[in-house]
C-alpha positions in Angstrom: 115.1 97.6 77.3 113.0 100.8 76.5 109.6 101.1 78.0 107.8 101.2 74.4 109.2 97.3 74.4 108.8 96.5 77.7 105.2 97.6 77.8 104.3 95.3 75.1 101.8 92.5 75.6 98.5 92.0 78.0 98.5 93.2 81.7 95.5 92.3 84.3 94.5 94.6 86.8 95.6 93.4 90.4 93.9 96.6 91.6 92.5 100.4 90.3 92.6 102.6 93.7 92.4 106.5 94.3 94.4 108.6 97.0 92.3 111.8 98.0 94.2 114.8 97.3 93.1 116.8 100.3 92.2 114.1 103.0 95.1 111.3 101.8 92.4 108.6 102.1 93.0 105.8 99.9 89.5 103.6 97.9 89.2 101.4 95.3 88.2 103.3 92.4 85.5 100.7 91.3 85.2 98.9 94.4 86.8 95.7 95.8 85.9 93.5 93.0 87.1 94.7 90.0 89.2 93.0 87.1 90.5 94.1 83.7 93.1 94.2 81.2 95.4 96.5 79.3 97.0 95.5 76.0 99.9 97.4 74.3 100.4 95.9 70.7 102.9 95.7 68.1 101.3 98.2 66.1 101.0 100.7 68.2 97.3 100.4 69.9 96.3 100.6 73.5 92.8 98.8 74.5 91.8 98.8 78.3 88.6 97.2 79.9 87.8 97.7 83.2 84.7 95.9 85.2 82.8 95.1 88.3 82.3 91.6 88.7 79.4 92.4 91.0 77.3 94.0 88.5 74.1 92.7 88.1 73.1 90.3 85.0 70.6 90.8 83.1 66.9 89.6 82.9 67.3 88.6 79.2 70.7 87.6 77.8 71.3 90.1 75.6 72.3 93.1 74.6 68.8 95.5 75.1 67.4 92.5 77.8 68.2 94.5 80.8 65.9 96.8 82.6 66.6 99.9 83.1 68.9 99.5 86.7 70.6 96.7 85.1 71.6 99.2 82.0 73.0 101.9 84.6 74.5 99.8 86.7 76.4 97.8 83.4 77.5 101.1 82.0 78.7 102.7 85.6 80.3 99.4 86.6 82.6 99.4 83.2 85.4 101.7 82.3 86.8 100.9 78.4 88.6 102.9 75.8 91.1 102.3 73.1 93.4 104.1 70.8 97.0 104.5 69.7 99.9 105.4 72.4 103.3 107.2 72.6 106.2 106.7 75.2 108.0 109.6 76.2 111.4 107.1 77.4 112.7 110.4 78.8 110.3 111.2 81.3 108.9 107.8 81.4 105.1 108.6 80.8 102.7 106.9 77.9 100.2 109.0 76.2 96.8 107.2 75.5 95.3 109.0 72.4 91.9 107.9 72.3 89.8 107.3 69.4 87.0 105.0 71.6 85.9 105.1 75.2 83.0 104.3 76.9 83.0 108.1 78.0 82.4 109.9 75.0 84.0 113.1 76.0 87.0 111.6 76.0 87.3 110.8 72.7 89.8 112.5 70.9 91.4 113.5 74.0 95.6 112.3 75.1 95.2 110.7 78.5 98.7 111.0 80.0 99.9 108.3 82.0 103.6 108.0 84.6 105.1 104.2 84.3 106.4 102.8 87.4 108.1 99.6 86.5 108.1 96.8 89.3 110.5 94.3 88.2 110.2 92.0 84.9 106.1 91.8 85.4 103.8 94.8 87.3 103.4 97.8 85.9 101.7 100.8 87.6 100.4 103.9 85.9 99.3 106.7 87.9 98.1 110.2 86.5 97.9 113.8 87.4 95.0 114.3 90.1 91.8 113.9 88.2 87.9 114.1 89.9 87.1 110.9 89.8 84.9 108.1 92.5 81.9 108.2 94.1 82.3 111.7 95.8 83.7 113.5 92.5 87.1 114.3 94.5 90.3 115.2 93.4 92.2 111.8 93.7 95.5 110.6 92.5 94.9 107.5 90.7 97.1 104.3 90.5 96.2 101.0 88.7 98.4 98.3 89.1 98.9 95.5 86.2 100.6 92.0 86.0 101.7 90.9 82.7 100.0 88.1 81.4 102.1 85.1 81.5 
């Protein structure tokens, strides 16, 4: 089965951690308690959400009812973007082109990501070494999905 089929489908986040280039210290990119999903579809689109569960609710229930430190914390406590992808089958590596994200200078931009296949149902993509965590260090990133049964 190629990997543009065998990605297919929804995938939760069992874990999003970060390996220090220099130091080879390993952390969990958005802490302990994170969750999120990843969904390839038929058609060719790519839509991830990731989130803190810790982050702090809001005073008022909607969307302009927090303060302030509630916004911040909302916004730095979620990672989301969406957009159309490609499999390389070769080299085994999908290429996120993204025409939404939560970080708006990545719009427009190809986010390239290795495949590591674990069996019928985990799936980890890691990427080149990207700045990224609390200390803005050069980390090698790995996020590991389960299908969605």
């Amino acid at each position: 089965m190629s990997y543009a089929d065998w990605l297919k489908g929804t995938w939760y986040l069992e874990s999003f951690t970060g390996k220090d280039v220099e130091t080879g210290v390993v952390e969990d990119i958005m802490g302990p308690n994170v969750s999120g999903f990843i969904c390839y579809s038929q058609d060719g689109w790519v839509s991830v959400q990731i989130i803190r569960n810790d982050r702090p609710r809001y005073d008022i229930p909607d969307t302009e009812g927090g303060s302030d430190e509630q916004t911040l914390a909302a916004a730095r406590g979620m990672f989301a973007y969406a957009g159309f992808y490609e499999v390389d089958e070769e080299n085994a590596i999908v290429y996120h082109n993204l025409e939404f994200s939560l970080i708006q200078n990545w719009i427009g931009s190809r986010q390239k990501r290795y495949i590591n296949q674990e069996g019928d149902d985990v799936l980890i993509l890691t990427a080149d070494p990207v700045r990224i965590g609390k200390a803005g260090r050069k980390q090698n990133t790995a996020l590991r999905w389960r299908r969605r049964k």
